[in-house]
C-alpha atoms as a printed R data frame, in Angstrom:
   type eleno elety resid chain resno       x       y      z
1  ATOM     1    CA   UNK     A     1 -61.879 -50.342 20.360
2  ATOM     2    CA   UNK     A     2 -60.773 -49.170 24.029
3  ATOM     3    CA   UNK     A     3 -59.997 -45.446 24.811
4  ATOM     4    CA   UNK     A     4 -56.797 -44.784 26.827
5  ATOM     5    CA   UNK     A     5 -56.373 -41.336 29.061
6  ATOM     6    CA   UNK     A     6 -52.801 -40.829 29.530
7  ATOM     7    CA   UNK     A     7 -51.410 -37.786 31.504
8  ATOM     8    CA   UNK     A     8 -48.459 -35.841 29.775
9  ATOM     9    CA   UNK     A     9 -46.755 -32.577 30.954
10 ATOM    10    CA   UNK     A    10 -47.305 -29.185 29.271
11 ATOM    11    CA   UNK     A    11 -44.065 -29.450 27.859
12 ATOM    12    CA   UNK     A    12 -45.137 -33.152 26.335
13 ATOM    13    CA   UNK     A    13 -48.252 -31.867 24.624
14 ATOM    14    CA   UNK     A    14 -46.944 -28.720 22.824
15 ATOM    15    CA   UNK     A    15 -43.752 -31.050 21.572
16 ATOM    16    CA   UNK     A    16 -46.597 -33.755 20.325
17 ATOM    17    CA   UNK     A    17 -48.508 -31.367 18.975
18 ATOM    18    CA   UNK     A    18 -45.480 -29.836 17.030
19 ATOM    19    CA   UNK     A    19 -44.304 -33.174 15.726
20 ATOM    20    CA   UNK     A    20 -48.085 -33.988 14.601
21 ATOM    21    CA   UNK     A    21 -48.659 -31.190 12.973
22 ATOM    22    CA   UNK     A    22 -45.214 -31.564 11.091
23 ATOM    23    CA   UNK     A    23 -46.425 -34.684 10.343
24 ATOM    24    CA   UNK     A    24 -50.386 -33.662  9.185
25 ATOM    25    CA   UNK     A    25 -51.473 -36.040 11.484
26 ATOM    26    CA   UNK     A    26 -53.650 -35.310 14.806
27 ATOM    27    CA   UNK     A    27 -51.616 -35.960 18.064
28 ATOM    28    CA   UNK     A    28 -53.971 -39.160 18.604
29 ATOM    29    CA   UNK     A    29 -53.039 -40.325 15.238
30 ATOM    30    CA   UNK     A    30 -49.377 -39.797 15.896
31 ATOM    31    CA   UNK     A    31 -49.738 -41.638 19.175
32 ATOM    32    CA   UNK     A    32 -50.774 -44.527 17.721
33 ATOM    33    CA   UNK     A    33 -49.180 -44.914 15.146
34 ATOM    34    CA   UNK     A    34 -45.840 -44.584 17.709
35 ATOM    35    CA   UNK     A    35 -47.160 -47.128 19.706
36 ATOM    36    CA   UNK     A    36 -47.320 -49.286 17.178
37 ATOM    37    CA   UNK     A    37 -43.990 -48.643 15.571
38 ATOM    38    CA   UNK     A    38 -43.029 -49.265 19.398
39 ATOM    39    CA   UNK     A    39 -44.429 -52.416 19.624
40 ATOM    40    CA   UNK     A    40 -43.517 -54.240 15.956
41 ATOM    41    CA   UNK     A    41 -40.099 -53.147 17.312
42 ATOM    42    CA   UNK     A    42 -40.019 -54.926 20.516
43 ATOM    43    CA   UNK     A    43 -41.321 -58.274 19.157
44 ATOM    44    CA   UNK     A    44 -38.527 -58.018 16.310
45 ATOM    45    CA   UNK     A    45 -36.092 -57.465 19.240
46 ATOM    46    CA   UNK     A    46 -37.290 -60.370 21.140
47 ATOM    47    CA   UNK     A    47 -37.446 -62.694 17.746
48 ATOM    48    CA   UNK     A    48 -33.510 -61.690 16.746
49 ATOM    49    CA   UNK     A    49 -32.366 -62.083 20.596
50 ATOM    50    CA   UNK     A    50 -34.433 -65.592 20.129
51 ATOM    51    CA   UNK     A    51 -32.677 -66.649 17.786
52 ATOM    52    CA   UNK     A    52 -28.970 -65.548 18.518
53 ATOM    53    CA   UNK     A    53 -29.698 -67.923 21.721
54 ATOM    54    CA   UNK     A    54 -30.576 -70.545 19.782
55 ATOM    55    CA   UNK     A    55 -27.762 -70.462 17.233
56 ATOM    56    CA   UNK     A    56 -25.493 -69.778 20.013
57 ATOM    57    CA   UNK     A    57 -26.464 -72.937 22.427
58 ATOM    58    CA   UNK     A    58 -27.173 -75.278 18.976
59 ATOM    59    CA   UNK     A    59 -24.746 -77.392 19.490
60 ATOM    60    CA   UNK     A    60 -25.096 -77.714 23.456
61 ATOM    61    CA   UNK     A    61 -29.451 -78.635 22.106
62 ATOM    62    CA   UNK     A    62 -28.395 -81.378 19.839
63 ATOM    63    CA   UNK     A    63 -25.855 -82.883 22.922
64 ATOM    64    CA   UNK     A    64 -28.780 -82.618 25.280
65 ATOM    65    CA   UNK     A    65 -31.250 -84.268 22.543
């Protein structure tokens, strides 16, 4: 496992800390589970943009076949 340091403001920490401890989770815990909630999301953004090109341009792929 690798161990991140990341820098927030004041501000940051008291609002994570608020939102973890509505959540009964430790602000590390919260973090990472956001980042990976942040992450699924992107690659299910990239897969539905993936395919919109491809259904869009299918019949321009089966002229160029």
């Amino acid at each position: 496992m690798v161990t991140v340091s990341l820098k927030v403001s004041d501000a940051q920490w008291a609002r994570l800390q608020s939102l973890a401890t509505e959540y009964e989770l430790s602000p590390e815990q919260l973090l990472a589970l956001s980042l990976d909630d942040w992450m699924i999301d992107r690659e299910a953004e990239f897969e539905a943009i993936a395919e919109w090109v491809l259904t869009k341009n299918a019949e321009l792929y089966d002229r160029l076949a």
